[in-house]
FIZAGU-389319 format. One record per residue (C-alpha): residue in one letter; x, y, z. Coordinates in steps of 0.2 Angstrom, whole numbers, plus 5000, padded with zeros to 4 digits. Example, Ala and Ser with C-alpha at 12.3 -4.5 7.8 and 13.67 -1.06 7.14 Angstrom:
2
A506249785039 S506849955036 
//
This chain:
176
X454456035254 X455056205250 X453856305261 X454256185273 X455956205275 X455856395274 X454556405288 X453156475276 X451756295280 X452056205297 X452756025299 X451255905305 X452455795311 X454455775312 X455855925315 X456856025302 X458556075309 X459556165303 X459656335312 X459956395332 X458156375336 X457356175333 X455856075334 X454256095326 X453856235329 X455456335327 X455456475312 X456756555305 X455856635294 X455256755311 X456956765315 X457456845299 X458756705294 X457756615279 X457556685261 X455956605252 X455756635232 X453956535226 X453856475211 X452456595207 X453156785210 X451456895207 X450556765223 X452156825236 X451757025230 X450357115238 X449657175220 X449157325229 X450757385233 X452057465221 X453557405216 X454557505225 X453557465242 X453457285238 X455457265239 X455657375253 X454357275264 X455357115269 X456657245274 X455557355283 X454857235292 X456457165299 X456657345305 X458357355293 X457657465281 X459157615281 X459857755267 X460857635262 X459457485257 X459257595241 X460757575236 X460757415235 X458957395229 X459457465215 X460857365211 X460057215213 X458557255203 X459857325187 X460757155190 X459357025186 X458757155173 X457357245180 X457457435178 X457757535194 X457057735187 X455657795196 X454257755185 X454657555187 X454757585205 X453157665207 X452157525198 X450857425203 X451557255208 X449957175199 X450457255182 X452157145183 X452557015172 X452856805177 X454556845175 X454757015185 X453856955198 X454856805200 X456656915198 X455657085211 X455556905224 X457256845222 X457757035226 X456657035241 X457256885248 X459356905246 X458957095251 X458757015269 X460456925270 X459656755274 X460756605279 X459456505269 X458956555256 X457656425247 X456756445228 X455556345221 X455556355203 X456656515202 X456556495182 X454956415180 X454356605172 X456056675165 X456856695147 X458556635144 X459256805145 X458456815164 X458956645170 X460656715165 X460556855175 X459956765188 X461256685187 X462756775188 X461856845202 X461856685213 X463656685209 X464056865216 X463256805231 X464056645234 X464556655253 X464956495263 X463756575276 X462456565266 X461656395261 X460556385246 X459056245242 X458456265224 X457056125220 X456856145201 X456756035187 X458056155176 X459456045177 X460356145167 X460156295176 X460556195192 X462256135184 X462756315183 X462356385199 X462656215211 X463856125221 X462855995226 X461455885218 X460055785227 X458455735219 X456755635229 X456555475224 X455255365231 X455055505248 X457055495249 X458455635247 X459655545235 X461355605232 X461555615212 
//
């Protein structure tokens, strides 16, 4: 359900709305509006690249790669606790841990400013001390122009961060 709503595996049948463009076959992810965090970091990193490239590429692709990215790039990664000196940076994205790799994709994804952003298990491969960090990240982005789907099974983690709680039962959103 994850990658569906973010655009990632196309609906066989039915519409997702939710942004200007609809129908099956509308994207936001091509138009730069949708953030996607998998539940398994190191599959959304090229393990070729290094780290560095790896966060600057969703950025660079959306052709709003600037001075200024690094900046922030660096806050961001300080802020869910990965180191931002240059031998991190120039890492290969395959020697990264579960848990980097799931905090290097929550970076790339709010690096583009999405008005979705959706994760899948954003602390399925994190210690305590990162889901914290995590955290008190999603709550210096909280932006009412920004919607946020977590699907996780961390209720805890879901309490601290959420407004709103649905679950699946039976096929169906619920409201719990």
């Amino acid at each position: 359900l994850a990658r569906l709503i973010s655009g990632f595996e196309c609906l066989q049948k039915g519409t997702i709305e939710w942004c200007e463009t609809h129908g099956a076959n509308a994207s936001c992810v091509k138009n730069r509006k949708c953030g996607f965090v998998p539940q398994h970091g190191l599959q959304s990193l090229a393990a070729h690249f290094s780290v560095e490239e790896a966060v600057k590429e969703p950025i660079k692709l959306s052709g709003r790669l600037t001075d200024e990215c690094h900046e922030q790039i660096i806050h961001l990664l300080q802020t869910v606790g990965l180191p931002s000196d240059r031998s991190f940076l120039k890492r290969r994205a395959q020697t990264l841990s579960g848990g980097e790799a799931q905090r290097l994709s929550f970076v790339r994804s709010v690096l583009l400013e999405p008005s979705l952003l959706v994760l899948d298990e954003p602390t399925a491969a994190l210690d305590q001390a990162s889901k914290e960090r995590v955290a008190q990240l999603m709550k210096e982005l909280k932006d009412p122009r920004v919607a946020v789907v977590m699907f996780t099974h961390d209720h805890a983690f879901a309490e601290l961060v959420g407004d709103h709680f649905f679950g699946l039962q039976s096929g169906q959103i619920k409201s719990l």
